[in-house]
MMTF fields as JSON, N, C-alpha, C and O atoms, coordinates in Angstrom:
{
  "mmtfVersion": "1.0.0",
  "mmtfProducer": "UNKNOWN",
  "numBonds": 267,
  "numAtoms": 268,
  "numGroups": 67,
  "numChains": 1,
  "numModels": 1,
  "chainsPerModel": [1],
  "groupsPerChain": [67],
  "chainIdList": ["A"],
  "bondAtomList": [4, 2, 8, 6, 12, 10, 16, 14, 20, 18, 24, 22, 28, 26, 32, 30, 36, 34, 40, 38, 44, 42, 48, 46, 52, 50, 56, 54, 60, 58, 64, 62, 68, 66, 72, 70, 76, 74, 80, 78, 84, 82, 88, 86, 92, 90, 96, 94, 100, 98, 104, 102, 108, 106, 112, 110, 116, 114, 120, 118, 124, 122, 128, 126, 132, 130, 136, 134, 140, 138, 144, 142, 148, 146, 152, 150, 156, 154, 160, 158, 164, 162, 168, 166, 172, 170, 176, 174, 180, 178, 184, 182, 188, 186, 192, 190, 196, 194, 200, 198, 204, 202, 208, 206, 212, 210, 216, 214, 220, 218, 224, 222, 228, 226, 232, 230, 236, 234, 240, 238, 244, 242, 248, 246, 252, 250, 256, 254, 260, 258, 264, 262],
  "bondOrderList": [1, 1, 1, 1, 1, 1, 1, 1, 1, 1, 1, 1, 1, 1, 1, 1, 1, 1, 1, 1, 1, 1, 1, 1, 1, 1, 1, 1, 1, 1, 1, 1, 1, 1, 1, 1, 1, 1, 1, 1, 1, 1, 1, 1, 1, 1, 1, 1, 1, 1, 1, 1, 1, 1, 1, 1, 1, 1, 1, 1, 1, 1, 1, 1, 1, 1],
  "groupList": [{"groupName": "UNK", "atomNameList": ["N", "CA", "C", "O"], "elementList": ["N", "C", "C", "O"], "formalChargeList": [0, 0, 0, 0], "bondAtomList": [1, 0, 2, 1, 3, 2], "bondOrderList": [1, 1, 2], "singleLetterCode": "X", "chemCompType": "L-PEPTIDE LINKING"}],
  "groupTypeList": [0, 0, 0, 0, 0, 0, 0, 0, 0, 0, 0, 0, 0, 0, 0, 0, 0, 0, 0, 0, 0, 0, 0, 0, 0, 0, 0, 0, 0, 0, 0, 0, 0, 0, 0, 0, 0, 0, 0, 0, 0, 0, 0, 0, 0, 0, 0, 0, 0, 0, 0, 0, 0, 0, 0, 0, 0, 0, 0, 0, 0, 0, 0, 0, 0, 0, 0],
  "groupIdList": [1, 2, 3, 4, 5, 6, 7, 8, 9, 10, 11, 12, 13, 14, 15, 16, 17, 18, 19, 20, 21, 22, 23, 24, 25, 26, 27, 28, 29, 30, 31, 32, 33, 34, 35, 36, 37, 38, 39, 40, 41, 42, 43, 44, 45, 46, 47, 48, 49, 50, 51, 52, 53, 54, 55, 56, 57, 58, 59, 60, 61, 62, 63, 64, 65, 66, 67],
  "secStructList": [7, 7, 2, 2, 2, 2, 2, 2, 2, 2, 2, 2, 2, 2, 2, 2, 2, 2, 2, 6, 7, 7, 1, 7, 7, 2, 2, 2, 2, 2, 2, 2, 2, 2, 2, 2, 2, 2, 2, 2, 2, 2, 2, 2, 2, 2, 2, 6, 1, 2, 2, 2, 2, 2, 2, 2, 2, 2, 2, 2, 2, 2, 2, 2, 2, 6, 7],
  "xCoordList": [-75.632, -77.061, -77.438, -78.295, -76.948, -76.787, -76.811, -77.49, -75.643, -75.436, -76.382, -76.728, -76.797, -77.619, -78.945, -79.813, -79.445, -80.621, -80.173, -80.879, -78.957, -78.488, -79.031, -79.851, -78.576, -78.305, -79.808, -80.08, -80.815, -81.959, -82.643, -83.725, -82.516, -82.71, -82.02, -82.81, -81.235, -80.802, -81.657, -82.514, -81.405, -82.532, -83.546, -83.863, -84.135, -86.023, -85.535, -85.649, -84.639, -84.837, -84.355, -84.596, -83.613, -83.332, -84.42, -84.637, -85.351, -86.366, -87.33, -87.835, -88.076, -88.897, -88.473, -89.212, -87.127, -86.836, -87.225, -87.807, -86.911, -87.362, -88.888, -89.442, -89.315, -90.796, -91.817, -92.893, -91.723, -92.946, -93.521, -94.223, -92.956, -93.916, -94.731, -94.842, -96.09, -97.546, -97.741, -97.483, -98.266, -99.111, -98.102, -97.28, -98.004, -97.684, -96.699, -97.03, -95.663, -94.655, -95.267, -96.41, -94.497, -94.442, -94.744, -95.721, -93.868, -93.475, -94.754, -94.937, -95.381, -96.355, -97.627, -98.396, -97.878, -98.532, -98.646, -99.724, -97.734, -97.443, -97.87, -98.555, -97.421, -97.811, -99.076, -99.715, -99.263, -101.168, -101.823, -102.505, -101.652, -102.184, -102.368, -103.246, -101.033, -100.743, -101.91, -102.449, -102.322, -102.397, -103.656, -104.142, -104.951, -106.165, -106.432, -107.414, -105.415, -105.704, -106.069, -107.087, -104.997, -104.665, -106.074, -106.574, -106.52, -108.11, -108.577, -108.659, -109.33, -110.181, -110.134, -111.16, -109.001, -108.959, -109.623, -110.59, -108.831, -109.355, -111.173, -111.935, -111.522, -112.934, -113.515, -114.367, -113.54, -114.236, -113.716, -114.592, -112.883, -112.899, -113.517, -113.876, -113.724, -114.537, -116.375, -117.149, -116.577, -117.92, -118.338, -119.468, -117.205, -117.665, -117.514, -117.504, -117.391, -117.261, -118.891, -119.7, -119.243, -120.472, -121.052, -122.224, -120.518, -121.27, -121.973, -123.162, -120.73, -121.147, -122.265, -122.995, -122.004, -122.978, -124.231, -125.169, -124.495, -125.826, -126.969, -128.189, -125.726, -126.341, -126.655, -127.618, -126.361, -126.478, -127.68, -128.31, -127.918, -128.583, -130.162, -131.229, -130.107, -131.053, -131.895, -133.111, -130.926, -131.041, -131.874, -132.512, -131.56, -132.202, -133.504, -134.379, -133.666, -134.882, -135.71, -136.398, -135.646, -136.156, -136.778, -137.933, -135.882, -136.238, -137.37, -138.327, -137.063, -138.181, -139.168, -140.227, -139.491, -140.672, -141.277, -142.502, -140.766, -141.44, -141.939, -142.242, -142.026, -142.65, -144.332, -145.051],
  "yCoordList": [-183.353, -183.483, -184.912, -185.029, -185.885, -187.485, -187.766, -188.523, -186.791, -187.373, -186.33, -186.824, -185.418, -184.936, -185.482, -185.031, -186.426, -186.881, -188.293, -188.923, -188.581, -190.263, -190.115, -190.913, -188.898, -188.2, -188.217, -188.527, -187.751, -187.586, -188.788, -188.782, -189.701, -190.918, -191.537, -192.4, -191.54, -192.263, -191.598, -192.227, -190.405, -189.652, -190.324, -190.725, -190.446, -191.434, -192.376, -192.598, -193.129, -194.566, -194.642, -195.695, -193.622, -193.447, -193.445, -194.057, -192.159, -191.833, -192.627, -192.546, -193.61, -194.559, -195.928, -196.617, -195.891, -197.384, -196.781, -197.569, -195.333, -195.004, -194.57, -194.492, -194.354, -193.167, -194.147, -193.724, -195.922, -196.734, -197.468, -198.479, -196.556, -197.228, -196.684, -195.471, -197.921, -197.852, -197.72, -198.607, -196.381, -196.809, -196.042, -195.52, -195.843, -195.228, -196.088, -197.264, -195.897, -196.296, -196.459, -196.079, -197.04, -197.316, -195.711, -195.376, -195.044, -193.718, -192.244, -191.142, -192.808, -191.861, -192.16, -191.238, -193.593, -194.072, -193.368, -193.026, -193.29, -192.847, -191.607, -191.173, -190.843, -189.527, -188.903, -188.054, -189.711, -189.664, -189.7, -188.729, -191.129, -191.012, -190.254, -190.162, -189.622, -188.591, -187.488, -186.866, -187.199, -185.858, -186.167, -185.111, -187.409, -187.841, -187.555, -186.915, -188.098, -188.103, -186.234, -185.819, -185.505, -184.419, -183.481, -182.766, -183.754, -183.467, -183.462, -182.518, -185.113, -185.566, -184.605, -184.095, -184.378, -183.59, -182.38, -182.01, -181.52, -180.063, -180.066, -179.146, -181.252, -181.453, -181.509, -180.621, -182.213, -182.865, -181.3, -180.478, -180.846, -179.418, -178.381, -177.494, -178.442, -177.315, -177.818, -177.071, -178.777, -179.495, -179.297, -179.099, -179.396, -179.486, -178.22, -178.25, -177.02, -175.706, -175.069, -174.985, -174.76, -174.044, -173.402, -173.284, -172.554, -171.86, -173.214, -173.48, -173.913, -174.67, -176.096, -176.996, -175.797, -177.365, -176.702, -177.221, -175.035, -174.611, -174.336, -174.192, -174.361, -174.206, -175.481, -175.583, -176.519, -177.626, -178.428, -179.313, -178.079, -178.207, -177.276, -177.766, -176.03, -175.569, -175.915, -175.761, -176.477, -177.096, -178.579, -179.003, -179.026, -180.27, -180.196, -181.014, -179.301, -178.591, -178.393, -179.359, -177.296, -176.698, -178.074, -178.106, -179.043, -179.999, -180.893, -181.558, -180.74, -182.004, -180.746, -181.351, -179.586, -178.945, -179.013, -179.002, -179.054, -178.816, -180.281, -180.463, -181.366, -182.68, -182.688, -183.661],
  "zCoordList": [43.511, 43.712, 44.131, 45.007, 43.655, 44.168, 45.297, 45.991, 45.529, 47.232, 47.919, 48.992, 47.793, 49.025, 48.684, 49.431, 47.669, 47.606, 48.396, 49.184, 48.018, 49.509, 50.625, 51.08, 51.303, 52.417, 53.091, 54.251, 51.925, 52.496, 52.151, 52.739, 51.538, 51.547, 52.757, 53.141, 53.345, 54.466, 55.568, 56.189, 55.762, 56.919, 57.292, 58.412, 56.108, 55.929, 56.83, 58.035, 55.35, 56.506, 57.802, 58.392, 58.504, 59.894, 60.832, 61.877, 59.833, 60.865, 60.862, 61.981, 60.031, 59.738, 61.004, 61.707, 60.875, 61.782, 63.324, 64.069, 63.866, 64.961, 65.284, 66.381, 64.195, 63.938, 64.021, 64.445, 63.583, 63.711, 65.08, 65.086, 66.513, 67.48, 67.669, 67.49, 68.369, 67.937, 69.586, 70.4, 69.876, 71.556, 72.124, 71.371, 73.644, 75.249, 75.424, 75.273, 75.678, 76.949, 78.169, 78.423, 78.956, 80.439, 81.05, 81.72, 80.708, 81.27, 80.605, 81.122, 79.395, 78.876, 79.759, 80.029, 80.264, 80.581, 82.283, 82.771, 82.776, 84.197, 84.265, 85.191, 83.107, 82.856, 82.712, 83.334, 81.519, 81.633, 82.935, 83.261, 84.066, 84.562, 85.725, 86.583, 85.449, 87.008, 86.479, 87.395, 85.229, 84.991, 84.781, 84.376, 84.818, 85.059, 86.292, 86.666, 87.11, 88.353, 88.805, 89.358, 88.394, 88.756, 88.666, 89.535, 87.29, 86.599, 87.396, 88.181, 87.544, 88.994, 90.159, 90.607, 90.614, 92.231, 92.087, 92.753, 90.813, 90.482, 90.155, 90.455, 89.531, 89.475, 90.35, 90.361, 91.305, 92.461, 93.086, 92.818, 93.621, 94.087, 93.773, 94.548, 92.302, 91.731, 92.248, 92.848, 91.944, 92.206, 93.72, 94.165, 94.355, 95.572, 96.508, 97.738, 95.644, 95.853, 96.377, 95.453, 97.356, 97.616, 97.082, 97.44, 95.822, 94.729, 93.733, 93.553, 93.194, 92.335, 93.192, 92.779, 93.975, 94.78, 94.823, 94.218, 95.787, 95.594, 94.052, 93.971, 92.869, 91.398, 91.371, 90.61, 91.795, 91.129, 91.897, 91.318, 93.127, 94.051, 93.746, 94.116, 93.099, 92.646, 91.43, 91.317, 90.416, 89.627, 89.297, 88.333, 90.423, 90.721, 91.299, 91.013, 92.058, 93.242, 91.557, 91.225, 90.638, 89.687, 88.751, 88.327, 88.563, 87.692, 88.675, 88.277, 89.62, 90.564, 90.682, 90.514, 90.834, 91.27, 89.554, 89.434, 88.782, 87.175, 86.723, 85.544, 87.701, 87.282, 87.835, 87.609]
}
């Protein structure tokens, strides 16, 4: 019973010396931003879709005729 409580006492401190970085890598960082970017395009596509431009366009018409 000793030793498999060592065992898992060593584990910890294995995983503790690898488990305490704080923040993004270089490479999480790249990642993120590919996948902001990626957002953006699909947004601006959806926005700039003729259904969604004429709602939004009516929308605006509705708020300026109700002043």
């Amino acid at each position: 019973m000793a030793r498999i409580r060592r065992l898992i006492q060593r584990a910890g401190k294995r995983i503790n010396v690898y488990g305490n970085e704080a923040g993004m890598s270089t490479a999480e960082y790249a990642v993120g931003t590919v996948a902001a970017a990626a957002f953006a395009v699909v947004l601006y596509k959806v926005v700039r879709s003729p259904a969604v431009s004429a709602a939004l366009s009516s929308m605006v018409e509705s708020a300026l005729h109700a002043i």
